[in-house]
N, C-alpha and C positions, 0 to 999 in steps of 0.2 A: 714931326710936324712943325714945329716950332724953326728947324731951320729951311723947313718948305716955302713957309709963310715968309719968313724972315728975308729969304733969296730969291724972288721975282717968280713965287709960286713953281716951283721947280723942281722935282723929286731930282740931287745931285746926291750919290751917295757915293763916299768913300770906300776904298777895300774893306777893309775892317767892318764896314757897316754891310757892306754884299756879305759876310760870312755871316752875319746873324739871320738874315732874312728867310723867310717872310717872318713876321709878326703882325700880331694880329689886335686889336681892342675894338669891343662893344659891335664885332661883325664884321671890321672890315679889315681889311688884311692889306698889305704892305707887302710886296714883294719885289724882286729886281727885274721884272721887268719894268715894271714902272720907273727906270733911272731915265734920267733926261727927259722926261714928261713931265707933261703942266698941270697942277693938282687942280682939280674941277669943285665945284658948289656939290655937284652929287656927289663928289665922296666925300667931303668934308665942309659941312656948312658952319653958319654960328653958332647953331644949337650945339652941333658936336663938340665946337672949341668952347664953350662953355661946360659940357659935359668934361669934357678932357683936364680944362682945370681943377673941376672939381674930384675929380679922381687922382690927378695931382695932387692938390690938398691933403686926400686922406693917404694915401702911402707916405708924404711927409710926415704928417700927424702921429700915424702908426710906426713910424721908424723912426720920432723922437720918444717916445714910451718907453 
């Protein structure tokens, strides 16, 4: 998400990153066909990137312990 945001709203995924796909967090899945499409408000609004931080946070948190 993070380089979605980062690169003109743009699902661009490397090889490497088609071999892991789909994934999935809090519902909504990620998968390749979504390469070269334009990330939408409905899948991913502020609420979620605030969600997504804060889930960031604790796998940090939990993986300095």
């Amino acid at each position: 998400m993070r380089n979605v945001i980062s690169h003109e709203g743009i699902f661009d995924f490397r090889p490497h990153y088609l071999k892991i796909l789909p994934v999935s967090w809090r519902g909504k899945k990620i998968t390749k066909d979504m390469n070269k499409s334009a990330l939408t408000s409905a899948f991913f609004d502020r609420l979620d990137a605030i969600k997504l931080h804060y889930d960031m946070r604790l796998f940090v948190e939990r993986e300095i312990r």
